[in-house]
N, C-alpha and C positions, 0 to 999 in steps of 0.2 A: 313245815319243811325247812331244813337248815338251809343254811344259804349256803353252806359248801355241792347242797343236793341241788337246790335251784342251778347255781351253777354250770353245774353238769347237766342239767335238763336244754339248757340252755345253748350249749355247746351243740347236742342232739337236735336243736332247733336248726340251728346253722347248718350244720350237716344236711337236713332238710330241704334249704334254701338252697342247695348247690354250692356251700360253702367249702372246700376242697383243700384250698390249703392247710397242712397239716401245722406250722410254726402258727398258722392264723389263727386256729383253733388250740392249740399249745397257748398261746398266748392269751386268749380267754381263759381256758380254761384255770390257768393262774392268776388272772387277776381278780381281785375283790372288788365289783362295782357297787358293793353297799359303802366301800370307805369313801367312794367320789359323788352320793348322792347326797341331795341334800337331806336331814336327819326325818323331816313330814312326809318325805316318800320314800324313808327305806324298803319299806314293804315291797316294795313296786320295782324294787333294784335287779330281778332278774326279767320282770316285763320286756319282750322287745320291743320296746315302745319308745319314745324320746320323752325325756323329763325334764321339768322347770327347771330354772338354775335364777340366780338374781341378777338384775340389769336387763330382763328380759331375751335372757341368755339361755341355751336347752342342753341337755348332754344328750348327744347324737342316738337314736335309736342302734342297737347293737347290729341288726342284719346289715342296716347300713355303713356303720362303721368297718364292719368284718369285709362285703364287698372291696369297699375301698382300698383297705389293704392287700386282698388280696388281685387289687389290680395291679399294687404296687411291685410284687415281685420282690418282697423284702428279701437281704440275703445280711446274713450278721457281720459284714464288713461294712453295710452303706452306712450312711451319713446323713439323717433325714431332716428338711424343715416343713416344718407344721405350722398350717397358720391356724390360730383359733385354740390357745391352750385350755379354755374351760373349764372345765374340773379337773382334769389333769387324768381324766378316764381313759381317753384314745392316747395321749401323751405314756400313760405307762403300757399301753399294751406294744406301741410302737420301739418304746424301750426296751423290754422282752426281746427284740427282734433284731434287732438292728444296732449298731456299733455307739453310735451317737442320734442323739434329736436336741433338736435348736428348735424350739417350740414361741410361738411371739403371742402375746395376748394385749387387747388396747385397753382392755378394764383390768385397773391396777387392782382392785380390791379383789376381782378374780383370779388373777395373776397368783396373789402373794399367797391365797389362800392353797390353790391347786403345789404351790412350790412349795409349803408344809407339810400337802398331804404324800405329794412324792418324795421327799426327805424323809420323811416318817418312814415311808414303804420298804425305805433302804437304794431308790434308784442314785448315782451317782455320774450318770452317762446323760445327762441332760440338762439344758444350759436355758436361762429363759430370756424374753426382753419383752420388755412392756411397751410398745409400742405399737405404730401403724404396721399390720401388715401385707399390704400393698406394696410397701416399699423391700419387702423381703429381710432378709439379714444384712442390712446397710447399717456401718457402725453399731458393730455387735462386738460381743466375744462369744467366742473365739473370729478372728475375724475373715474366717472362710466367705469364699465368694462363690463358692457352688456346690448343688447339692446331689447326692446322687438318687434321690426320690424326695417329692415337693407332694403335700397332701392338705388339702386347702377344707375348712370345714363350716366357710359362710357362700351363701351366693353369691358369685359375680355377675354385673351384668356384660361382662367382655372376660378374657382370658387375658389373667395380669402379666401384660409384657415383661416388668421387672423381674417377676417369679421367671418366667421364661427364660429370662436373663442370667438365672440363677442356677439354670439346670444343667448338670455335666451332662456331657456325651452319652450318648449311651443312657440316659436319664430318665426315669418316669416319673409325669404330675398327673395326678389326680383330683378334678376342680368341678362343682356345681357352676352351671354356666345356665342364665336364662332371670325372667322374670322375677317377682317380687314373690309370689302363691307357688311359682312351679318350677325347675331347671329340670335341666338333663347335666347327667356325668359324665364331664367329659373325662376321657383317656389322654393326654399328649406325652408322647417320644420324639428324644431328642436323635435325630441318625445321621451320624454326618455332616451336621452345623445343620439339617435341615426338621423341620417339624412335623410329625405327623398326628394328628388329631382324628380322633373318633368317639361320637356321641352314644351314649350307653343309656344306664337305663334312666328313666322320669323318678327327680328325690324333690323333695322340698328343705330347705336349710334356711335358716336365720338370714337376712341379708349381710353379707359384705358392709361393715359400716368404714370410711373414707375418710379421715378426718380433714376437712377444708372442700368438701364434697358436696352439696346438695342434696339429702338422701330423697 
């Protein structure tokens, strides 16, 4: 089956899951996650499944990627930061969608790689830094101090106040919150300077790695 087919099967999968948003599926449906896999698991590039990356690194299962987004409430005016740029797979679909993404990754060799493979794709609305992402977009470029949706793509084991710090008014983040095996996703809105948080569904994600942290 072509991969343009799988694709589209794929989409139909989501749909399945209660996947609703129409830009969320618009935006799979254009993007090609065989160019963000690595080349021993193309085959496998329309699996809903999560796949190996190096560093011990996964590109996120799609159902779960899709979720996420469409917790987000993308609208093509926001301004997204992402933590966890990886392959640069959830990085372009988020691009698809949204005005800007400032995407951080702390493994530089994944960094540079995923920033070739989205320059290639033709994205030009997306800005990287290599570094801790804990700390958010601190001494970045562009040097915006807030975002208007935050999408976190390792486990934390607490909800990272900086990111919090980071959220405009009006604001949604999206973050794996719990254990090292298991989290739940949480939801947090910004309303009024005040926070409101809700535990969604059981995902499992890579951990959050901290540099200067004890992991």
């Amino acid at each position: 089956m072509r991969f343009e087919d799988q694709r589209n099967k794929l989409v139909q999968t989501l749909r399945s899951r209660d996947i609703h948003d129409e830009g969320v599926l618009m935006a799979f449906a254009e993007t090609p996650r065989e160019d963000y896999v690595p080349d021993e698991f193309q085959e496998y590039s329309y699996c809903n499944q999560p796949l190996p990356l190096s560093d011990n690194q996964t590109i996120s299962q799609p159902a779960m990627i899709a979720l996420m987004m469409q917790e987000l409430s993308i609208n093509p005016q926001d301004r997204i930061l992402e933590i966890g740029t990886g392959s640069g797979y959830q990085t372009a679909l988020l691009a698809h969608m949204a005005k800007e993404v400032c995407t951080i990754e702390l493994l530089e060799r994944l960094s540079l790689k995923a920033q070739k493979t989205l320059h290639n794709a033709g994205f030009r609305n997306i800005y990287y830094r290599i570094g801790d992402g804990w700390q958010g977009w601190e001494k970045a470029y562009p040097p915006y101090k807030e975002f208007d949706k935050i999408i976190v793509s390792a486990a934390a084991d607490e909800i990272p106040q900086k990111l919090v710090n980071q959220l405009a008014e009006g604001g949604i983040m999206v973050v794996p919150v719990g254990g090292t095996l298991m989290q739940h996703l949480f939801k947090i809105t910004k309303k009024d300077g005040e926070l409101i948080a809700s535990k969604g569904t059981p995902c499992a994600f890579v951990p959050f790695v901290r540099p200067g942290k004890q992991q």
